[in-house]
N, CA, C, O and CB atoms as a CASP TS submission, in Angstrom:
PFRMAT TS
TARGET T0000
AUTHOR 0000-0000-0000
METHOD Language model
MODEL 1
PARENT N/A
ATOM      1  N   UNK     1      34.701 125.791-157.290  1.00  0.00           N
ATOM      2  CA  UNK     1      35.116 126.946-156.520  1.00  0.00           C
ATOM      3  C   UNK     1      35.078 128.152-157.445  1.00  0.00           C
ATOM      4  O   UNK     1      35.789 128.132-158.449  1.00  0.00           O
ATOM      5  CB  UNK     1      36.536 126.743-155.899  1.00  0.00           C
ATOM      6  N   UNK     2      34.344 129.146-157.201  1.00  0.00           N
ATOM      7  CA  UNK     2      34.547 130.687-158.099  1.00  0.00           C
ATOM      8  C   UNK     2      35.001 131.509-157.349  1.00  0.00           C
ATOM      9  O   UNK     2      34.346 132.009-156.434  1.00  0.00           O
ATOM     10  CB  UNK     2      33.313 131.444-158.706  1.00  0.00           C
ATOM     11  N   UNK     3      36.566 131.871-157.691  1.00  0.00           N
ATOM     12  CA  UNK     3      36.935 132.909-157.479  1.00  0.00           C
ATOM     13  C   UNK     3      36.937 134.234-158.283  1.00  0.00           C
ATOM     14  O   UNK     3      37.546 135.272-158.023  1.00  0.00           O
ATOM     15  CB  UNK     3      37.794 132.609-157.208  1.00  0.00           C
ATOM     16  N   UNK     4      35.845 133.865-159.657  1.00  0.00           N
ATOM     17  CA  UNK     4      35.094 135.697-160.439  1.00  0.00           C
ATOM     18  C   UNK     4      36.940 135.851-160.918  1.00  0.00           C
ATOM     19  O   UNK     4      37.755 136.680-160.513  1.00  0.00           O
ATOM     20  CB  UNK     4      34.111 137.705-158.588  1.00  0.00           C
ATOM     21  N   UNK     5      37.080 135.011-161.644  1.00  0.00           N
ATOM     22  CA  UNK     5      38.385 135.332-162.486  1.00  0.00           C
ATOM     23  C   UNK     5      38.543 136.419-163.117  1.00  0.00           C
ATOM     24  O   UNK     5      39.670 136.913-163.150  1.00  0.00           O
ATOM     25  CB  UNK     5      38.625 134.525-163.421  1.00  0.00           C
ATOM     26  N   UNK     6      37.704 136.907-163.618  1.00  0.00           N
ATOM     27  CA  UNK     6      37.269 138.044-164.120  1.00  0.00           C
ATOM     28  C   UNK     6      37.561 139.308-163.501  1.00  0.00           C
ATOM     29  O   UNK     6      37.859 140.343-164.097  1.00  0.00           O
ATOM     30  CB  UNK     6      36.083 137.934-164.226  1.00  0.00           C
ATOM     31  N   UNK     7      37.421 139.099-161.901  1.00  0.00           N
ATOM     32  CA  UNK     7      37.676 140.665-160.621  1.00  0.00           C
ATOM     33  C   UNK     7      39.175 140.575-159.878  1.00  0.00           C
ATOM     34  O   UNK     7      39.692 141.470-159.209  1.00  0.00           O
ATOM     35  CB  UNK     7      36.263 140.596-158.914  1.00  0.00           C
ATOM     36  N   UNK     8      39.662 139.428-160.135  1.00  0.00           N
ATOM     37  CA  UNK     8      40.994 139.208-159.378  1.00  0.00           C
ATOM     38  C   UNK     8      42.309 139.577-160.112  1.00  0.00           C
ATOM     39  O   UNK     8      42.396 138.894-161.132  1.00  0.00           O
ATOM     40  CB  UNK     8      41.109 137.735-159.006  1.00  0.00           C
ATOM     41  N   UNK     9      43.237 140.316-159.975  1.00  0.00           N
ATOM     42  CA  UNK     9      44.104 140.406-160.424  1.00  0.00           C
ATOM     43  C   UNK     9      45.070 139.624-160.880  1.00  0.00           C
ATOM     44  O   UNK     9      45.292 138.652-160.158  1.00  0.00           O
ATOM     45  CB  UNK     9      44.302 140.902-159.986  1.00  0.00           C
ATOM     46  N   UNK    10      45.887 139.741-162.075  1.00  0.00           N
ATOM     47  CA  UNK    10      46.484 138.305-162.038  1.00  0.00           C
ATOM     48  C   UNK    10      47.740 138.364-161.125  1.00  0.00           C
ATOM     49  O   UNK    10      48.564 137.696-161.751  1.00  0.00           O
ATOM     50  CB  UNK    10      46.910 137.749-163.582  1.00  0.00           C
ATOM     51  N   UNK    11      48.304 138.780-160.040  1.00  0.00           N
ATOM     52  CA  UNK    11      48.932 138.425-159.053  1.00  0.00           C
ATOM     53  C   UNK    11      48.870 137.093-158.254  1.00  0.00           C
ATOM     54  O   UNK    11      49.530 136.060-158.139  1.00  0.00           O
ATOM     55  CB  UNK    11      48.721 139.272-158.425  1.00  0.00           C
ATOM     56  N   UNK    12      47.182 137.922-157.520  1.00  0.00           N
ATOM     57  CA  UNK    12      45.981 137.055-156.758  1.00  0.00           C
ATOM     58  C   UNK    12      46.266 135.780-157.373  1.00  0.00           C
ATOM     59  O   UNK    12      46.870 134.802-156.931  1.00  0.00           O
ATOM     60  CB  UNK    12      44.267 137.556-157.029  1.00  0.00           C
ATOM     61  N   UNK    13      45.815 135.950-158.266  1.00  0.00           N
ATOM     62  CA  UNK    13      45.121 134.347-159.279  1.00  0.00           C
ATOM     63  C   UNK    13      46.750 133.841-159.607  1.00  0.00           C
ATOM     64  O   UNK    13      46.786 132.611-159.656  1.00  0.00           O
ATOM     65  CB  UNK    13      43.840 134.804-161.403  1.00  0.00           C
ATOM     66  N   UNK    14      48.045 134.451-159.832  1.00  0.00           N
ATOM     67  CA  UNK    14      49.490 133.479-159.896  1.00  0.00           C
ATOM     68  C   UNK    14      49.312 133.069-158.317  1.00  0.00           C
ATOM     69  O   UNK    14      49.421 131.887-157.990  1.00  0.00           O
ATOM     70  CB  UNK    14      51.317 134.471-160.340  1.00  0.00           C
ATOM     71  N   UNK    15      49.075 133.937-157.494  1.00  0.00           N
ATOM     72  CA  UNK    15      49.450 133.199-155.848  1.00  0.00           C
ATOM     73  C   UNK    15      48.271 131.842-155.638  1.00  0.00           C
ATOM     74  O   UNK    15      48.563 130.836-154.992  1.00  0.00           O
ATOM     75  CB  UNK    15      49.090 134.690-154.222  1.00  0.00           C
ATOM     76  N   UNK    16      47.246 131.998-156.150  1.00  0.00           N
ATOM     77  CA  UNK    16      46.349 131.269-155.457  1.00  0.00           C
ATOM     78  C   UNK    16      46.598 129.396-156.311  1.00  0.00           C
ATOM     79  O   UNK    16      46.658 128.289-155.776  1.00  0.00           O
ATOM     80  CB  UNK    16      44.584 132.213-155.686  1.00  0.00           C
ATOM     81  N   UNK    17      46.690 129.847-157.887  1.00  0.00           N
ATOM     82  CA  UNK    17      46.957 128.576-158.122  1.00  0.00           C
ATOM     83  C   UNK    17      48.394 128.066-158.025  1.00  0.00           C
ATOM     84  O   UNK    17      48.627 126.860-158.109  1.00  0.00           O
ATOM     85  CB  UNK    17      46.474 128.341-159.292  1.00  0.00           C
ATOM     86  N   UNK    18      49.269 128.886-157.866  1.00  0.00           N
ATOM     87  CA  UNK    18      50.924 128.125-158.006  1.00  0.00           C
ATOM     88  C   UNK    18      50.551 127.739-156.187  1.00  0.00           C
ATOM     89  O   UNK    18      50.967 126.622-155.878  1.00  0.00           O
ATOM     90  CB  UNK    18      52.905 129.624-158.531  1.00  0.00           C
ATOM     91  N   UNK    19      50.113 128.221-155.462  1.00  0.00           N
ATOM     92  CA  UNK    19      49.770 127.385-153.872  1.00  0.00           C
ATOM     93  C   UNK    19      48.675 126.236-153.853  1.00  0.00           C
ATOM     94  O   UNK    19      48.529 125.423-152.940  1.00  0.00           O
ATOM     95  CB  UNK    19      49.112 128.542-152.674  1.00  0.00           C
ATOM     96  N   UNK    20      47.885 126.316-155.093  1.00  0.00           N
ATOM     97  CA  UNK    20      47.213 124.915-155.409  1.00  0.00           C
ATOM     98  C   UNK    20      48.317 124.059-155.994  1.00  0.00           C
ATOM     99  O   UNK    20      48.582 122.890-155.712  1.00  0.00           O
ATOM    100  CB  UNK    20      45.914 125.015-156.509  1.00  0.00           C
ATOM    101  N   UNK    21      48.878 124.821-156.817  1.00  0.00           N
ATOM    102  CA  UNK    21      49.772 123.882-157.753  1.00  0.00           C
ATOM    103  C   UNK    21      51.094 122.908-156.661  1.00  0.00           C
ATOM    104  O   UNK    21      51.551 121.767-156.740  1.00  0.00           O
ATOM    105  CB  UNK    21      50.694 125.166-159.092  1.00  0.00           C
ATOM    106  N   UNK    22      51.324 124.045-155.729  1.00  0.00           N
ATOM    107  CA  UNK    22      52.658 123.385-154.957  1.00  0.00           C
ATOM    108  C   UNK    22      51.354 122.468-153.561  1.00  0.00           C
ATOM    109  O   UNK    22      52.027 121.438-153.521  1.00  0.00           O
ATOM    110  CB  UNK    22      54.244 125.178-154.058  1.00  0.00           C
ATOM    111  N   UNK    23      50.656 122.287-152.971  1.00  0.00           N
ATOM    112  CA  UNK    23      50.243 121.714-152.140  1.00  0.00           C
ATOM    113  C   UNK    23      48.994 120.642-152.297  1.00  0.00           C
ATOM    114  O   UNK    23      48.810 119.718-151.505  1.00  0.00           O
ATOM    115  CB  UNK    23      50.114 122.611-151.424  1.00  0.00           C
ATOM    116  N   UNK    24      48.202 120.907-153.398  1.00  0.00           N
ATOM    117  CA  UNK    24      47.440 119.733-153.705  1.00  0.00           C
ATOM    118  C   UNK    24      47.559 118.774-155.285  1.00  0.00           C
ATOM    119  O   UNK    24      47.326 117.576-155.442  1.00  0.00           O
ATOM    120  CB  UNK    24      46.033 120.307-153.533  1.00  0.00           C
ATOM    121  N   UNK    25      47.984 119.759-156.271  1.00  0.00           N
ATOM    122  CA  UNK    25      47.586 118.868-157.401  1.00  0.00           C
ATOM    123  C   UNK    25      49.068 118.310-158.496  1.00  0.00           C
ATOM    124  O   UNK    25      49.784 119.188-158.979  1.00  0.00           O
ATOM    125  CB  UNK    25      46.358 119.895-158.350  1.00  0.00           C
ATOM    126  N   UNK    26      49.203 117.643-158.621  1.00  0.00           N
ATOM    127  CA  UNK    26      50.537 117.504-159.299  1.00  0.00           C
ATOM    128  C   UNK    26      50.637 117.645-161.001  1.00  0.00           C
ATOM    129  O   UNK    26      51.375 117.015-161.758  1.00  0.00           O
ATOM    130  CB  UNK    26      51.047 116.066-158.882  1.00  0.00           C
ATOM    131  N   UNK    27      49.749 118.576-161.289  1.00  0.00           N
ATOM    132  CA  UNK    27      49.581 119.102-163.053  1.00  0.00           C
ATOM    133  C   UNK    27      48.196 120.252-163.042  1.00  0.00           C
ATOM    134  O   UNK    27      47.382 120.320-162.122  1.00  0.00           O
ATOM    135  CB  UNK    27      49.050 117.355-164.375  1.00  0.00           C
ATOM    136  N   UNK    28      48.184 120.767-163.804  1.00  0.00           N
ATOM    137  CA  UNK    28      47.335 121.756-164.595  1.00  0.00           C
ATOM    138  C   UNK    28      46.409 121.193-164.936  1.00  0.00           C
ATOM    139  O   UNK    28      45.584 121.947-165.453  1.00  0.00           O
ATOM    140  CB  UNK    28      47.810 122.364-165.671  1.00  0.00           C
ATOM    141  N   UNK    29      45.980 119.661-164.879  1.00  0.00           N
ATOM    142  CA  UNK    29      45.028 119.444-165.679  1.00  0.00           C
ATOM    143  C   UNK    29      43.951 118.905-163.582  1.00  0.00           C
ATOM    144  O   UNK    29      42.818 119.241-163.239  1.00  0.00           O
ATOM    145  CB  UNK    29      45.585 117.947-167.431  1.00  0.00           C
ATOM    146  N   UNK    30      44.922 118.111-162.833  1.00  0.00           N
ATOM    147  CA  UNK    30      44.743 118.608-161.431  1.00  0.00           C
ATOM    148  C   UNK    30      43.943 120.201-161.066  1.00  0.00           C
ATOM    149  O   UNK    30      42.840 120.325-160.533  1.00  0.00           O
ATOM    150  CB  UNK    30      46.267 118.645-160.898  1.00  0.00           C
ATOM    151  N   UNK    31      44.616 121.023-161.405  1.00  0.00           N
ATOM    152  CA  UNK    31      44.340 122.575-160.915  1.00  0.00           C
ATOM    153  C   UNK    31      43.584 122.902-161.659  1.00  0.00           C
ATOM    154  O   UNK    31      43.427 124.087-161.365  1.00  0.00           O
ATOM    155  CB  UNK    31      45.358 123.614-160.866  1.00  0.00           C
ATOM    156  N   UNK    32      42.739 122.617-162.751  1.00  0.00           N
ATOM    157  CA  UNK    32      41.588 123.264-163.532  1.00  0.00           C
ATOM    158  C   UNK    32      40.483 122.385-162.848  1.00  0.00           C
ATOM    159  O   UNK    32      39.502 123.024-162.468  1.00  0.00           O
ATOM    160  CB  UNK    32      41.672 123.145-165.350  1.00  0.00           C
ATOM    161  N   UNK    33      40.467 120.882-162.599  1.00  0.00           N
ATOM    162  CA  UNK    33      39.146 120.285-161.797  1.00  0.00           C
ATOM    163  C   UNK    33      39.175 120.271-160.773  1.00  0.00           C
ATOM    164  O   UNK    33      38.168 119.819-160.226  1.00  0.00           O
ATOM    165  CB  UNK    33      38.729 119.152-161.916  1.00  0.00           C
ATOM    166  N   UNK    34      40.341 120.754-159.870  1.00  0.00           N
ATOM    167  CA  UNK    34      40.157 121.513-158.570  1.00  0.00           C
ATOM    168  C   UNK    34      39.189 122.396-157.957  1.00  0.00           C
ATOM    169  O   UNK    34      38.267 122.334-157.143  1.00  0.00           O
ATOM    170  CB  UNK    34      40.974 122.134-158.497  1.00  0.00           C
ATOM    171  N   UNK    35      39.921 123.450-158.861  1.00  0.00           N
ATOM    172  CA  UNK    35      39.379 124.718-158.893  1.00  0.00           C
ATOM    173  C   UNK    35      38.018 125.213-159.541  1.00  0.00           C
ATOM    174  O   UNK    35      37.361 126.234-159.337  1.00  0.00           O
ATOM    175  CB  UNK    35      40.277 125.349-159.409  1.00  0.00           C
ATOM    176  N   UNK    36      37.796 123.985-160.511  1.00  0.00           N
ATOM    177  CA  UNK    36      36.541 124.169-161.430  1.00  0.00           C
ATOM    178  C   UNK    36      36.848 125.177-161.949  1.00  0.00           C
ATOM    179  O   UNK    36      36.281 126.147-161.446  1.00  0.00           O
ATOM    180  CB  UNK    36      35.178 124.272-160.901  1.00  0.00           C
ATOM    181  N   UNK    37      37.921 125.542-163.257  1.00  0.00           N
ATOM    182  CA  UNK    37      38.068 126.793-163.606  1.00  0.00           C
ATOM    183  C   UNK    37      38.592 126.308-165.061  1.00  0.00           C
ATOM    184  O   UNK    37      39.447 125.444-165.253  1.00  0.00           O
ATOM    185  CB  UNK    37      39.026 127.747-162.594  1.00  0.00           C
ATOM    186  N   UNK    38      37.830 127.120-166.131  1.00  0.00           N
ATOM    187  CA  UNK    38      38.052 126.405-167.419  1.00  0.00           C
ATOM    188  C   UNK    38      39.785 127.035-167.663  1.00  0.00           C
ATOM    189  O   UNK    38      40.516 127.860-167.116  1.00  0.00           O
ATOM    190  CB  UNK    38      36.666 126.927-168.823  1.00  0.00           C
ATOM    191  N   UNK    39      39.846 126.260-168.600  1.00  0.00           N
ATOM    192  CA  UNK    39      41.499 125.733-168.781  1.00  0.00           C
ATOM    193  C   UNK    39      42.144 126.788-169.771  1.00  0.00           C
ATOM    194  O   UNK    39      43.337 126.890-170.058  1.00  0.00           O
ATOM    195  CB  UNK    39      41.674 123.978-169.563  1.00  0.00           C
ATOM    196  N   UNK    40      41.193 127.469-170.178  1.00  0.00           N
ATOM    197  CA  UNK    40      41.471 128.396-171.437  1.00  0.00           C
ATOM    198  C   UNK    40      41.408 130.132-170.832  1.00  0.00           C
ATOM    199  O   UNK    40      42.044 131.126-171.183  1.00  0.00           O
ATOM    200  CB  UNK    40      40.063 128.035-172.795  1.00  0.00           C
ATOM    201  N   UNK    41      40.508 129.962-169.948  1.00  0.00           N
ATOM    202  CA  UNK    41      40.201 131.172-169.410  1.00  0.00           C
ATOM    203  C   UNK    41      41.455 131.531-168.114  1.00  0.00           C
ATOM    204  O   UNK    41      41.953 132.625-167.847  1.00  0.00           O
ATOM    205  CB  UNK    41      38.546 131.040-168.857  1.00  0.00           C
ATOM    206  N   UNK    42      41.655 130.512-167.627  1.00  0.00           N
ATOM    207  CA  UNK    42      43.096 130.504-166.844  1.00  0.00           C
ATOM    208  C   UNK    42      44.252 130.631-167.953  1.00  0.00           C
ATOM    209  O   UNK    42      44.688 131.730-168.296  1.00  0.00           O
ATOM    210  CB  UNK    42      43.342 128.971-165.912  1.00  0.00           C
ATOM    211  N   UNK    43      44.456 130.088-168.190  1.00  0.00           N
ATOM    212  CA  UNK    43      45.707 130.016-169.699  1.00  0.00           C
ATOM    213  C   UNK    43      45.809 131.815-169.955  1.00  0.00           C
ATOM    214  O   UNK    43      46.571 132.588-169.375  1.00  0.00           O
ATOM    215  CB  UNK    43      44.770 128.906-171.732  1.00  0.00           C
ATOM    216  N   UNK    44      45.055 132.054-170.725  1.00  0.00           N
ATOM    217  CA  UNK    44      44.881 133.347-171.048  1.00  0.00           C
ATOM    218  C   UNK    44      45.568 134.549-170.195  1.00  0.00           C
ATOM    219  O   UNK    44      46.600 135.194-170.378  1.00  0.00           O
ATOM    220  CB  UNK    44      43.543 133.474-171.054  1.00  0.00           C
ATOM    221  N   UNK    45      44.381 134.588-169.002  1.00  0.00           N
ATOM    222  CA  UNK    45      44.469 135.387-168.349  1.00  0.00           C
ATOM    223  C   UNK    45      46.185 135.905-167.588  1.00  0.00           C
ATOM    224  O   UNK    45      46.790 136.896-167.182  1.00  0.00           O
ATOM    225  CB  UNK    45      43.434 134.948-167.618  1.00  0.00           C
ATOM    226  N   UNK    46      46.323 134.534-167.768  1.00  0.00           N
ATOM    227  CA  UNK    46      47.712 134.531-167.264  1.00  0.00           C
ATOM    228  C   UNK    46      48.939 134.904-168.317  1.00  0.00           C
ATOM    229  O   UNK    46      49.906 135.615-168.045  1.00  0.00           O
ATOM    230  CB  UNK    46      47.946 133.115-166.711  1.00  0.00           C
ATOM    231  N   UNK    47      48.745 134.441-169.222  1.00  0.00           N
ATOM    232  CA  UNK    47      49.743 134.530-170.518  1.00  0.00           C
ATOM    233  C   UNK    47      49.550 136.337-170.788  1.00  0.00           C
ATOM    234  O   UNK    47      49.996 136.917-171.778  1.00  0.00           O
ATOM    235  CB  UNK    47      49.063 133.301-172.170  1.00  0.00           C
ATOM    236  N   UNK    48      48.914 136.892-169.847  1.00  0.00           N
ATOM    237  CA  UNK    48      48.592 138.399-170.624  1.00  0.00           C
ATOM    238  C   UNK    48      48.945 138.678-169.924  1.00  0.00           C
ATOM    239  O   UNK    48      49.603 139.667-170.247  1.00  0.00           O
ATOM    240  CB  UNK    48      47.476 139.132-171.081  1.00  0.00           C
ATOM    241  N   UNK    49      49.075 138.421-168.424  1.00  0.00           N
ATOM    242  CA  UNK    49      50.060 139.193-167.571  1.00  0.00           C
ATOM    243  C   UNK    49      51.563 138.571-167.601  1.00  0.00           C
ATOM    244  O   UNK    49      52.171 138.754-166.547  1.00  0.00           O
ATOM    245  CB  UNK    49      49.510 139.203-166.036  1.00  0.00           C
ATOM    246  N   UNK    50      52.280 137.864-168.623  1.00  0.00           N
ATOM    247  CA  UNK    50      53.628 137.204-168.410  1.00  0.00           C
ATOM    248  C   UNK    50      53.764 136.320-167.777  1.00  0.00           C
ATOM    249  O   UNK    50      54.690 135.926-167.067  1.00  0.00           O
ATOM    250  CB  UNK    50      54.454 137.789-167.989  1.00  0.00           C
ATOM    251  N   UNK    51      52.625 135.883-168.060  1.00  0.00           N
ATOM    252  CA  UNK    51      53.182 134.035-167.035  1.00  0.00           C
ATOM    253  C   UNK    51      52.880 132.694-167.472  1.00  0.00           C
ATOM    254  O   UNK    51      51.692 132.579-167.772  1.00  0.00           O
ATOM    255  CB  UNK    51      52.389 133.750-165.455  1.00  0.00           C
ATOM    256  N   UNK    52      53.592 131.595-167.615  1.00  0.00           N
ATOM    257  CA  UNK    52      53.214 130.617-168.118  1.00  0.00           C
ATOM    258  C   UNK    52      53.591 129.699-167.468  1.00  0.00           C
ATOM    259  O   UNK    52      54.251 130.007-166.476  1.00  0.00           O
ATOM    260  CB  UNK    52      53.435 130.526-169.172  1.00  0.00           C
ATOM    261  N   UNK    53      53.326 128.048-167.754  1.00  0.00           N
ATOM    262  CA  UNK    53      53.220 127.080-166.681  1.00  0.00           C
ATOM    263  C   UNK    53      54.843 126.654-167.382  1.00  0.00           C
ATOM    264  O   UNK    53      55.262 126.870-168.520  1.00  0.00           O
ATOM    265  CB  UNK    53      51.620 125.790-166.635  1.00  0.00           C
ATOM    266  N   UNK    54      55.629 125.867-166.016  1.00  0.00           N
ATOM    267  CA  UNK    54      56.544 125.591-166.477  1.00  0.00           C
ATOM    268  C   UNK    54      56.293 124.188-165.609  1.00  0.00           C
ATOM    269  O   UNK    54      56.022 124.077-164.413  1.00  0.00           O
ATOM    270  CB  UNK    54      57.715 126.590-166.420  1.00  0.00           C
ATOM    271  N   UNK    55      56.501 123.026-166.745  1.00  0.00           N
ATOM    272  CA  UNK    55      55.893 121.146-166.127  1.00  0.00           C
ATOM    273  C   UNK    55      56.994 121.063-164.790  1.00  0.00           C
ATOM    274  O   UNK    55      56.707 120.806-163.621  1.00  0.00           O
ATOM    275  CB  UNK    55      56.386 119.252-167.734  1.00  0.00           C
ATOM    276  N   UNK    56      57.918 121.272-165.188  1.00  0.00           N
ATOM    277  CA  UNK    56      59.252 120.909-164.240  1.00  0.00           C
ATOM    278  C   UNK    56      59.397 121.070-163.050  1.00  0.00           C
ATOM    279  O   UNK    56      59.834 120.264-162.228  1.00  0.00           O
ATOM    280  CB  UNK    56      60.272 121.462-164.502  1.00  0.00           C
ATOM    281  N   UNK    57      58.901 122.517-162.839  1.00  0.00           N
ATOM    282  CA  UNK    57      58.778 123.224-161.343  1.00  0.00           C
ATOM    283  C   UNK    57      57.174 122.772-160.996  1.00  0.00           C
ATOM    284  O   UNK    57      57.131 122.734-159.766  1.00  0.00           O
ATOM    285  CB  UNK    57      59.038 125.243-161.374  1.00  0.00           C
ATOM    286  N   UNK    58      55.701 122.376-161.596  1.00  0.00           N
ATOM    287  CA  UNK    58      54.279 122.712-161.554  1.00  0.00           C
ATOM    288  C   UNK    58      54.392 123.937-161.189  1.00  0.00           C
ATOM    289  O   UNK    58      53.884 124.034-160.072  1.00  0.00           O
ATOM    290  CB  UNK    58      53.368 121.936-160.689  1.00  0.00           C
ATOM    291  N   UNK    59      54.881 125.144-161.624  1.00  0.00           N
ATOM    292  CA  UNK    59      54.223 126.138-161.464  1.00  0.00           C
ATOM    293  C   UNK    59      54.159 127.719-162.137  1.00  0.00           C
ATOM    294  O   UNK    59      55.164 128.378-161.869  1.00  0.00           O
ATOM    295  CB  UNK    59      54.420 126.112-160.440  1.00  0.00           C
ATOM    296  N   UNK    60      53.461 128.197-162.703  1.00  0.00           N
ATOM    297  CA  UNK    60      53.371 129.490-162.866  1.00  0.00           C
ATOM    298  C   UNK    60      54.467 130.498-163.001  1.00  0.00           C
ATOM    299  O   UNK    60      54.476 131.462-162.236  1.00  0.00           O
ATOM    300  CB  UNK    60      52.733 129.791-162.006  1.00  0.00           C
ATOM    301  N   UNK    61      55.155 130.390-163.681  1.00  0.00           N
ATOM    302  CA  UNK    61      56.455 131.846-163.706  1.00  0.00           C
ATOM    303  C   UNK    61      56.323 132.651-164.707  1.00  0.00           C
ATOM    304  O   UNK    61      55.737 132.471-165.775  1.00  0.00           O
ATOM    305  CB  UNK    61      58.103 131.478-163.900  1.00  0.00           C
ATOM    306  N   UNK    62      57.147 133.945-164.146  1.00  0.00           N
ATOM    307  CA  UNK    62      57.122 134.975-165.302  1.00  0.00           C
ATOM    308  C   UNK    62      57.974 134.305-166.773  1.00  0.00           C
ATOM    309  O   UNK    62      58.802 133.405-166.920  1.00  0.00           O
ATOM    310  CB  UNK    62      57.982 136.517-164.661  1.00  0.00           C
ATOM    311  N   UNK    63      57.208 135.367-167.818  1.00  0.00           N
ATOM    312  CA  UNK    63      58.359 135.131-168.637  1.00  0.00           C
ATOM    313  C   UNK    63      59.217 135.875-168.787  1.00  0.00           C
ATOM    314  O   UNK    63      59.155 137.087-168.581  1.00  0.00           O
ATOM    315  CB  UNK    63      58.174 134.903-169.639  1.00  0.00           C
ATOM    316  N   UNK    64      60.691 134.900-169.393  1.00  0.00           N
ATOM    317  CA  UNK    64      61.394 135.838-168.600  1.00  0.00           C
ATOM    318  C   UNK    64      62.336 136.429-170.569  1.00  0.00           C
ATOM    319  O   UNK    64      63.173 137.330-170.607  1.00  0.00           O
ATOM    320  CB  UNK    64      62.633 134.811-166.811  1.00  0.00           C
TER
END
């Protein structure tokens, strides 16, 4: 699946995978061969807007 990670804001991209994360896959390693989306380039993108994976919840939160 390409959603051009690159053009999406990281809002977009926290809503789209924490709603992968809560309805199909039960880990991050699930939501990267889902999505077909390398694991580093998600990581990143996200850690630069304040967000990181938390195992407990599967999902995406600010830091706080």
């Amino acid at each position: 699946m390409d959603y051009q990670l690159s053009n999406l804001s990281s809002e977009i991209l926290l809503g789209i995978v924490n709603e992968h994360l809560r309805l199909h896959c039960h880990n991050r390693q699930d939501l990267f061969y889902e999505l077909d989306i390398p694991s580093n380039m998600l990581e990143q993108k996200l850690a630069d807007a304040g967000y990181h994976y938390d195992p407990i919840s599967n999902q995406y939160k600010g830091d706080n």
